[in-house]
C-alpha positions as CSV (number, residue, x, y, z in Angstrom):
1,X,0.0,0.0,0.0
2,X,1.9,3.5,-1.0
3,X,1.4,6.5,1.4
4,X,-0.8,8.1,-0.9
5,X,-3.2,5.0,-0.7
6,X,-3.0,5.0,3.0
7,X,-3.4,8.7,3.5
8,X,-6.5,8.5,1.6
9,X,-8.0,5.1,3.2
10,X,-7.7,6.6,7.2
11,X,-10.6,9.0,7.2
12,X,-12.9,6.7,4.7
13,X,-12.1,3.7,7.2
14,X,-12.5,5.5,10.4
15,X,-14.8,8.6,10.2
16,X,-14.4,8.6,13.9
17,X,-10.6,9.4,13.8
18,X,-11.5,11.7,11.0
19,X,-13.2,13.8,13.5
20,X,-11.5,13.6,16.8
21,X,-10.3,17.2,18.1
22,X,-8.8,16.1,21.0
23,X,-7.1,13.5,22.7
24,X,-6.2,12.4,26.4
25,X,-2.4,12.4,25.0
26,X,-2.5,16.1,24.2
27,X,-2.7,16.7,27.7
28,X,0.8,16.1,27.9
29,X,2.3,18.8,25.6
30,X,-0.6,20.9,26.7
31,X,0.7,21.4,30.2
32,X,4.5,21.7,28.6
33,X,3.1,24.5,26.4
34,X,1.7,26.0,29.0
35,X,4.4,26.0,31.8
36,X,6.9,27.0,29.3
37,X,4.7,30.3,27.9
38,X,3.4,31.4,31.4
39,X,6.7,31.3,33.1
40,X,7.9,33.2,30.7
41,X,5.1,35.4,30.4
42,X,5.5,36.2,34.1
43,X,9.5,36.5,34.3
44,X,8.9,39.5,31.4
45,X,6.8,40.8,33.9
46,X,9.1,40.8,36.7
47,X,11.8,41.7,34.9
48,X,10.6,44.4,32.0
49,X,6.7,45.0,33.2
50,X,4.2,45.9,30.5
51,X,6.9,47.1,28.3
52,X,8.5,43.9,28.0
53,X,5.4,42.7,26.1
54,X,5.2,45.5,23.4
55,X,7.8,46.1,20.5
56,X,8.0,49.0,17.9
57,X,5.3,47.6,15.8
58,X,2.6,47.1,18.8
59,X,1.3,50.4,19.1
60,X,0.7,50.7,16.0
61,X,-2.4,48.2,15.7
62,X,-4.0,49.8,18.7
63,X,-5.4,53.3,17.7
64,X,-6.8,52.1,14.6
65,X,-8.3,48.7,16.4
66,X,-10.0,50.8,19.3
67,X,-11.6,53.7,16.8
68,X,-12.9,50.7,14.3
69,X,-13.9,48.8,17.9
70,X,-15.8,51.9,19.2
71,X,-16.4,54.5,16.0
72,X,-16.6,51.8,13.1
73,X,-14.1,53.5,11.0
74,X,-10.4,52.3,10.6
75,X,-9.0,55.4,11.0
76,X,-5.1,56.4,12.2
77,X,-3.8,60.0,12.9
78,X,-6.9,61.4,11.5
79,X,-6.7,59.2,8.2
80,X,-7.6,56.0,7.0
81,X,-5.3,53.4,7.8
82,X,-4.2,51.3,5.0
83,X,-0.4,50.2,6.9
84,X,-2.5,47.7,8.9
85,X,-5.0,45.1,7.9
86,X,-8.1,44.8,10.7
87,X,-7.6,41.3,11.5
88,X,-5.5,41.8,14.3
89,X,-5.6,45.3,15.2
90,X,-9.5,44.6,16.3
91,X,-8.0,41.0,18.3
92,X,-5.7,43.5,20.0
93,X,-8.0,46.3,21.1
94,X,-10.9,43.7,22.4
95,X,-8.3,42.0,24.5
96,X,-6.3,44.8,25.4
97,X,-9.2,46.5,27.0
98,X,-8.2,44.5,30.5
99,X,-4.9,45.8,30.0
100,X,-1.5,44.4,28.2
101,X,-0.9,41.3,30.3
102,X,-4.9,40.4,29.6
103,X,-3.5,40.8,25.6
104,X,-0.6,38.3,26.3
105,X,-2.6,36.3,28.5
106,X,-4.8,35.6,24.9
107,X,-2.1,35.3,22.7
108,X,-0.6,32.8,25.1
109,X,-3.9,30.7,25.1
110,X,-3.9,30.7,21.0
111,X,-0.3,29.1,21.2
112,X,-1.6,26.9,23.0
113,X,-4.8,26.2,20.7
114,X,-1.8,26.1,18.3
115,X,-0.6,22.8,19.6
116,X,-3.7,21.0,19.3
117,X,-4.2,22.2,15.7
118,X,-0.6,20.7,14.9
119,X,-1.4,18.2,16.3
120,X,-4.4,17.9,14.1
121,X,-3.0,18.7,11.0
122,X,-0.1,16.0,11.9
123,X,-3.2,13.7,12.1
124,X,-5.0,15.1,9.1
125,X,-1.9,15.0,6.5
126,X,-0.4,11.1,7.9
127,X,-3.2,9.3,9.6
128,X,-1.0,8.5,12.4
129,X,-0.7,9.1,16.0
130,X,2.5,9.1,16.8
131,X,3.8,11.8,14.0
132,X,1.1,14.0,15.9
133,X,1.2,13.4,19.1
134,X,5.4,13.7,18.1
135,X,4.6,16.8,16.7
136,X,2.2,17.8,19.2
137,X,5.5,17.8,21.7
138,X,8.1,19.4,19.6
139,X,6.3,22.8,18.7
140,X,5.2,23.0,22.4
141,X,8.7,23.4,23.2
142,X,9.9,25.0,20.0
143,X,11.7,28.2,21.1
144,X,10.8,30.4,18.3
145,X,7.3,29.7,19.5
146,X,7.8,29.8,22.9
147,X,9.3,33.1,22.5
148,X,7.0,34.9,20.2
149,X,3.7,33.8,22.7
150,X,4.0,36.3,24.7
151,X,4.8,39.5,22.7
152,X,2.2,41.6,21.4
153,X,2.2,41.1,18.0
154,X,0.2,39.6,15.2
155,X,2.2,36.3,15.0
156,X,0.0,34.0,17.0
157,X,-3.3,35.0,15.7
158,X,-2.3,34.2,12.4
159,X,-0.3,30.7,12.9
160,X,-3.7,29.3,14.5
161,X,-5.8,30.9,11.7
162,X,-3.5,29.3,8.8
163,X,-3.4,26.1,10.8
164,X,-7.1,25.8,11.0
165,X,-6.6,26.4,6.9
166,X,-4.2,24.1,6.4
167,X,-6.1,21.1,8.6
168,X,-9.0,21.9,6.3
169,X,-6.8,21.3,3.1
170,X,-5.7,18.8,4.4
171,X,-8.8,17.1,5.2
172,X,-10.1,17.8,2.0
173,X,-6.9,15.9,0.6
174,X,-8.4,12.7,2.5
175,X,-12.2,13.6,1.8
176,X,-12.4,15.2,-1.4
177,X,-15.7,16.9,0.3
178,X,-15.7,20.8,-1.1
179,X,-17.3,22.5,1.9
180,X,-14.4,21.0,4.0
181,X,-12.2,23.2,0.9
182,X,-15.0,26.0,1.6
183,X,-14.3,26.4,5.2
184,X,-10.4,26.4,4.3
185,X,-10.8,29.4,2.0
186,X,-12.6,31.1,4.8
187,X,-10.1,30.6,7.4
188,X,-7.2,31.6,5.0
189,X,-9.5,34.8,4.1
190,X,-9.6,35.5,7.4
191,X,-5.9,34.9,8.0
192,X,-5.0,37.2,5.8
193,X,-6.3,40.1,7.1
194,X,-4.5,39.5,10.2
195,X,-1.1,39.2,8.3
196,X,-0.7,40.6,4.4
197,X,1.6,37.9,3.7
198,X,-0.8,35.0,2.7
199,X,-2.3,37.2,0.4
200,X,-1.0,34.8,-2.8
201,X,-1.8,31.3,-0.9
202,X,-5.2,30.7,-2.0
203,X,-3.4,31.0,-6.3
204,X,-0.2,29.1,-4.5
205,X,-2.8,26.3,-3.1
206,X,-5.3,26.3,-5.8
207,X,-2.6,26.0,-8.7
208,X,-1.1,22.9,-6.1
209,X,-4.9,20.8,-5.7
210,X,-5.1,21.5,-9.5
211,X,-1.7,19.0,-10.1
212,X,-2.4,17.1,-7.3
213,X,-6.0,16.2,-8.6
214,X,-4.7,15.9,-11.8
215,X,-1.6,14.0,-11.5
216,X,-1.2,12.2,-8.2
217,X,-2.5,8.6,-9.0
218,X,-4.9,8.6,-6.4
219,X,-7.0,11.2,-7.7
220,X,-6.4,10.8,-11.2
221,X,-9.6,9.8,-13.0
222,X,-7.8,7.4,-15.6
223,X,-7.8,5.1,-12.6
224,X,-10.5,2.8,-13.4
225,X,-11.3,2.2,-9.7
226,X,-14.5,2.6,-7.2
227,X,-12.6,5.7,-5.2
228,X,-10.8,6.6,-8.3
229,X,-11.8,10.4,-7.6
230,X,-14.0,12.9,-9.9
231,X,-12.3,14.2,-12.9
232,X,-14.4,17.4,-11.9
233,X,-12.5,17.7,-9.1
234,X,-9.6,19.3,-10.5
235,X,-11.5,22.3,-11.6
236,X,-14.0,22.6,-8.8
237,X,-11.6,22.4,-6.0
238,X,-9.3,25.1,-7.0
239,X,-12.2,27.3,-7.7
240,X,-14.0,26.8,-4.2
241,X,-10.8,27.6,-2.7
242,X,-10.3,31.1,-4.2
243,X,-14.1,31.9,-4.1
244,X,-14.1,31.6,-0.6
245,X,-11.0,33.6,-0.1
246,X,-10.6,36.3,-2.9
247,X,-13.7,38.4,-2.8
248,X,-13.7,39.3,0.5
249,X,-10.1,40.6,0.0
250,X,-10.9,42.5,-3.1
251,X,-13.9,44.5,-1.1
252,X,-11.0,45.2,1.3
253,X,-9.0,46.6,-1.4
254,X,-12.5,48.4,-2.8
255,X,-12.4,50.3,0.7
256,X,-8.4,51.4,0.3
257,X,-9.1,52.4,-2.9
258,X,-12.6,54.5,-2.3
259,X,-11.0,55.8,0.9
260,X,-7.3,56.6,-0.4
261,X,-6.5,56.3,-3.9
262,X,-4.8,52.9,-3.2
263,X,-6.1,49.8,-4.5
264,X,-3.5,47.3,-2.7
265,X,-4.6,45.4,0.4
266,X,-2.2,46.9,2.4
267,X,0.7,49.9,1.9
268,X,2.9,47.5,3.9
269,X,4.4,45.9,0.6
270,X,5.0,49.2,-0.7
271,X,6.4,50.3,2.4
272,X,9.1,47.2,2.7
273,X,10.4,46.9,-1.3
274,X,11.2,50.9,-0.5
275,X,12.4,51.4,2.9
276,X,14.2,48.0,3.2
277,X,14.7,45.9,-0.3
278,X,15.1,49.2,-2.3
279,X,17.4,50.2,1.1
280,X,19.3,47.8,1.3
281,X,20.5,47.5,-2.5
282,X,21.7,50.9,-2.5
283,X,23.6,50.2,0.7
284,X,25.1,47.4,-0.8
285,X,25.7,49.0,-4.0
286,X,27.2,52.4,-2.6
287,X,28.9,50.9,0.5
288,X,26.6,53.0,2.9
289,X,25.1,52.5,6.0
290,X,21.7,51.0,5.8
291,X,19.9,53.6,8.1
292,X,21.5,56.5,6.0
293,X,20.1,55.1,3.4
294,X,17.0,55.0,4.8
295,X,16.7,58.3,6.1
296,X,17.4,59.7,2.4
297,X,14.8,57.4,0.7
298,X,12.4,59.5,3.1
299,X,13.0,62.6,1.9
300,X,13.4,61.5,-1.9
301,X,10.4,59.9,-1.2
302,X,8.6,63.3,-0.1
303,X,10.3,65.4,-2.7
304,X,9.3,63.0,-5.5
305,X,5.5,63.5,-4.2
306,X,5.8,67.1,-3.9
307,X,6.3,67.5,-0.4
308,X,8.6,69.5,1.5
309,X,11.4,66.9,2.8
310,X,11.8,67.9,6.2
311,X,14.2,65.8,8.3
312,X,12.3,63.4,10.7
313,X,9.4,63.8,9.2
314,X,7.1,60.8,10.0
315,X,6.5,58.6,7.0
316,X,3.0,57.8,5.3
317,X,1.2,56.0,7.9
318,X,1.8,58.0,10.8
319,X,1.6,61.7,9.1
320,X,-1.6,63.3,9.6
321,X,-1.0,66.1,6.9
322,X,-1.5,63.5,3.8
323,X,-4.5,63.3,3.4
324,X,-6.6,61.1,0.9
325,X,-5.1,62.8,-2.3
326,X,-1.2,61.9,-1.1
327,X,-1.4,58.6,-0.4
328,X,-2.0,56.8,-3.8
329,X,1.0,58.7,-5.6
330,X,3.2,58.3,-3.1
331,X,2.8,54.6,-2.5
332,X,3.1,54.2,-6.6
333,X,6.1,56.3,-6.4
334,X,7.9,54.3,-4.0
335,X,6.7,50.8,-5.8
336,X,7.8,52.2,-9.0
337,X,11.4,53.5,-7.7
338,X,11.9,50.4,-5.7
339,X,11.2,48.6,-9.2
340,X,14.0,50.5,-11.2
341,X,16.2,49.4,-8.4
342,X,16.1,46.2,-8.7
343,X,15.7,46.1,-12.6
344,X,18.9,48.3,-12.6
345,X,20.8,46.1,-10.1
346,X,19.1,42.7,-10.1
347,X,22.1,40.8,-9.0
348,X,22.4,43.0,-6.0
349,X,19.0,42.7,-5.2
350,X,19.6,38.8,-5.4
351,X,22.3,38.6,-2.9
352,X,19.8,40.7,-0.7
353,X,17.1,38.1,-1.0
354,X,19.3,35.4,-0.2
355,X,20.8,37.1,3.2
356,X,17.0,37.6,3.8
357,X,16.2,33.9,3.3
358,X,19.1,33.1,5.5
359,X,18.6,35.2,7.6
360,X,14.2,34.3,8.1
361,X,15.3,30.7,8.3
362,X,18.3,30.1,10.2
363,X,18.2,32.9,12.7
364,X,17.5,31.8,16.3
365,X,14.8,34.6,17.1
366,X,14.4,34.3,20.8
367,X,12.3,37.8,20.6
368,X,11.4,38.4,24.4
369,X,14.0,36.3,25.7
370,X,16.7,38.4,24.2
371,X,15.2,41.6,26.7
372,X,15.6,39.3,29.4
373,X,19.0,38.8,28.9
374,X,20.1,42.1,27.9
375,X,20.7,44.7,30.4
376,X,18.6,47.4,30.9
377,X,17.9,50.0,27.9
378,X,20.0,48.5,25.7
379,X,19.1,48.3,21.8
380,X,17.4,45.1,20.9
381,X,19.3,42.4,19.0
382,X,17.2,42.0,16.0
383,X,18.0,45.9,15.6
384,X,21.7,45.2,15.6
385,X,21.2,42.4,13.0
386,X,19.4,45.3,10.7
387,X,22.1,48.1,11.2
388,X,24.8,45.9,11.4
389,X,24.0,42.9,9.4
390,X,24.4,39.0,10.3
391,X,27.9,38.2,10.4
392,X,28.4,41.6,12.4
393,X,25.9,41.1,14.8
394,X,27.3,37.8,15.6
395,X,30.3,38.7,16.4
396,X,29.1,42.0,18.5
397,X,26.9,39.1,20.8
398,X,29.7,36.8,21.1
399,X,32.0,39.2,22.4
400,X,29.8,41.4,24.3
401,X,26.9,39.4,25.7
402,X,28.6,35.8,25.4
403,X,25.8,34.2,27.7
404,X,23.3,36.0,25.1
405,X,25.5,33.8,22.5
406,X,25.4,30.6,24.4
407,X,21.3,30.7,24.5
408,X,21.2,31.7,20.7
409,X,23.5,29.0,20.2
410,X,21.7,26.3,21.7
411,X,18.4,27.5,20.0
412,X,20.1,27.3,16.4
413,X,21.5,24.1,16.9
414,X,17.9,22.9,18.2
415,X,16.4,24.8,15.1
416,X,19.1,22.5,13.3
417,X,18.2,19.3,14.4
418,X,14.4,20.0,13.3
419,X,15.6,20.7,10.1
420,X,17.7,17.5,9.3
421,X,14.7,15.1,11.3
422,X,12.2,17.3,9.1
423,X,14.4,16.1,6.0
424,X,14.3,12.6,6.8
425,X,10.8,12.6,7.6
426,X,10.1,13.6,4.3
427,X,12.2,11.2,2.4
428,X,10.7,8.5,4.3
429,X,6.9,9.6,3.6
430,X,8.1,9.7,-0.4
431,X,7.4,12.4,-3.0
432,X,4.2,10.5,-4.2
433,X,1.9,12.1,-0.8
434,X,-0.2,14.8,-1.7
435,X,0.1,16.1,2.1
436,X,3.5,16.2,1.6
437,X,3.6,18.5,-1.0
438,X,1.3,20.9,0.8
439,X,3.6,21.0,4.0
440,X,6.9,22.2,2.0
441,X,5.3,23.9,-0.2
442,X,3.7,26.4,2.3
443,X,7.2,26.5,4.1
444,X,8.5,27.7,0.5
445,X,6.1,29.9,0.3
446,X,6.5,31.9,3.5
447,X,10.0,31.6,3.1
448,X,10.2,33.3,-0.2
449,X,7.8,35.7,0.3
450,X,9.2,37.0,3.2
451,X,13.1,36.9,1.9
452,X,11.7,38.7,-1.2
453,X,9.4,41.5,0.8
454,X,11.4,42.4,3.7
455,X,15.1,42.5,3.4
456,X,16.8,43.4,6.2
457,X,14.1,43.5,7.8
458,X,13.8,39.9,7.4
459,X,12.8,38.1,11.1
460,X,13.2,35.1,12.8
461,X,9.6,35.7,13.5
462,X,8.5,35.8,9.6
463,X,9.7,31.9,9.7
464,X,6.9,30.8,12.7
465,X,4.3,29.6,9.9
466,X,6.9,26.8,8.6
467,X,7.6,25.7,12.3
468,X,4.5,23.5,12.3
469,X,5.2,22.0,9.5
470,X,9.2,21.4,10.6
471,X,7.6,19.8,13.5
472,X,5.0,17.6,11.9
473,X,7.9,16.2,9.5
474,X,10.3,16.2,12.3
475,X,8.0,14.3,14.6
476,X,7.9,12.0,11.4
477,X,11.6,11.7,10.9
478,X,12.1,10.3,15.1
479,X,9.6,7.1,14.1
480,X,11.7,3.9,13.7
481,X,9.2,2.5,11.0
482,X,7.4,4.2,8.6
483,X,3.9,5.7,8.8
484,X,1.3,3.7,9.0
485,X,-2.6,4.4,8.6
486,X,-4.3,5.0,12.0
């Protein structure tokens, strides 16, 4: 029997196992997940308060979240706010209402809602206990994970919302039922406006059920046999998927454009191919510092639109004075520079993408640790990595904060090990499973959308949506035998 045969024969043998959300063996990584993200939830406390939750970036989701939570409009600094996406902004003010630690507090109780759905999807993709309950373990102790549960950012919200996507793909993948694909395209719709970044999934996803329906021989209709599959199929499923998904992003991009000129679905692309890819290239290029750089974008940036270019001056999202009538140009003049860039000096640009990539993927990313470790007022380490670049930054830690360097250390060779168990995991499941293709291929995805989009300002936390699916193969990889139907 080939894996693709058994992934397909577990739900229609056992509808019960299809359905299970829960399992007295989840209790165990439950509680891990839960010690782990607390205690650390209350040694920021003790150690940073309030402060230690937020980052640059919190702040910014609040004012518009509280005037759409209590006026209805999505308004910033007097204008409509087209930076963020609602999704989480809205989470953030509901939650925040109790105060910070109450915002934490719920974003330390998704995490752990995160376990269970990897643990689902573990179950949903290989029909087999142990790779689930094995994954189930690993991301509750993941440190990346661990470490981003806590801050007050978008990252958790969004990991269970594309989990609870992904499960129903993968369900579908066993099923072949299109409201199960339905509810997948809802979920990813909805994940989306939490975090830009899966705004190309549902085409990435759609094209893959398209060549998995049509090639894999499980589903391909040649096969002469009872659960042969529906030639139909191949065009219905990817078209459920990006009905349920698409529109409701295009109305989205209907009320930028109405409101500011800008028909995107969020300014945040804009803002990243000009103030770090475009950055970045010209620091490269001309041997300059990357914040320099920066800076002088700005004010290119407002003398191109016809704006005085004051020094400091706040940039498009938080400047008041632009109103409606400023913000389309100026977002098309900084896609359309950013675009001359990198057709000018496309090998440059290249060499940026792959730092980024390395940079998303290999980078420990202990988040709120690090400001645990770090002496007071000190400037973050994931600012260093930006101003001074990797191999710089390295050495700065080593030699200056070598216990800082130990912890890291440890962390990347952990993040290591997941990577060479995830690659035996996958040789042993073979290239023929359909579930297979959907777990690396949504780790390539995030991976080179966020190496291509951000830069330097490529994060560790940019690689939390692959973890799952590092841990699922992982937890495959640690079995002596190979998977086996449940």
């Amino acid at each position: 029997m080939t894996v693709m045969r058994m992934e397909a024969s577990g739900s229609a043998a056992n509808p019960v196992f299809s359905s299970e959300w829960w399992s007295a063996k989840l209790a165990g990584p439950i509680i891990a997940a839960a010690a782990l993200r607390f205690a650390l939830l209350a040694l920021t406390l003790l150690r940073a308060g309030t402060s230690g939750l937020a980052s640059i970036d919190t702040y910014s989701y609040l004012e518009p979240g509280r005037n759409l939570l209590l006026h209805g409009r999505f308004f910033a600094g007097g204008i409509p706010e087209i930076f963020r996406t609602p999704g989480y902004p809205l989470f953030f003010a509901v939650t925040s209402l109790a105060g910070l630690p109450a915002a934490s507090v719920a974003n330390v109780l998704l995490s752990l809602f995160s376990v269970l759905l990897v643990w689902r999807l573990g179950r949903s993709c290989f029909g087999d206990d142990r790779i689930a309950l094995g994954a189930a373990w690993i991301f509750a102790i993941e440190p990346l994970a661990v470490a981003r549960s806590v801050q007050l950012l978008s990252d958790t919200l969004f990991l269970a919302l594309l989990l609870l996507s992904l499960e129903r793909v993968a369900e579908f993948l066993r099923s072949r039922r299109l409201p199960v694909l339905a509810g997948a395209g809802l979920w990813l719709a909805v994940a989306t406006f939490v975090r830009p970044v899966t705004y190309y999934l549902p085409f990435a996803l759609a094209a893959g059920l398209f060549l998995v329906l049509a090639h894999v021989p499980y589903f391909s209709p040649q096969q002469h046999q009872p659960d042969a599959g529906n030639p139909g199929l191949r065009w219905k499923a990817p078209a459920v998927l990006l009905l349920c998904a698409m529109p409701w992003l295009a109305l989205w991009q209907m009320r930028n454009g109405l409101e500011t000129g800008y028909y995107g679905f969020s300014s945040i692309t804009e803002e990243n191919l000009y103030f770090y890819s475009e950055a970045d290239v010209i620091a490269r290029l001309q041997h300059r510092n990357f914040i320099e750089v920066q800076d002088e974008l700005d004010a290119h940036c407002n003398a191109g639109c016809g704006e005085q270019a004051t020094p400091g001056q706040p940039r498009l999202e938080q400047n008041p004075a632009l109103n409606k009538a400023h913000q389309g140009p100026r977002l098309a003049f900084m896609r359309a520079e950013a675009l001359h860039v990198f057709r000018a000096h496309y090998g440059i640009y290249m060499a940026s993408i792959c730092t980024s990539f390395l940079e998303t993927a290999f980078f420990p990313g202990m988040g709120s640790v690090d400001s645990l470790l770090l002496p007071k007022g000190h400037v973050p380490i994931d600012d260093l990595i930006i101003s001074n670049g990797p191999v710089g930054s390295i050495l700065f830690v080593a030699q200056s904060y070598p216990w800082i360097a130990v912890v890291k250390a440890v962390a990347g060779l952990f993040l290591i090990a997941l990577y060479l168990l995830a690659a035996r995991g996958a040789r042993r499941i073979g290239s023929n499973s359909a579930h297979l293709r959907l777990l690396l291929g949504t780790m390539l995805y995030f991976l080179a959308i966020s190496a291509a989009a951000a830069g330097p300002g490529a994060d560790a936390r940019y690689r939390l949506p692959v973890m799952p699916a590092v841990c699922i193969l992982a937890a495959a990889g640690l079995q002596r035998s190979k998977p086996s139907a449940a």
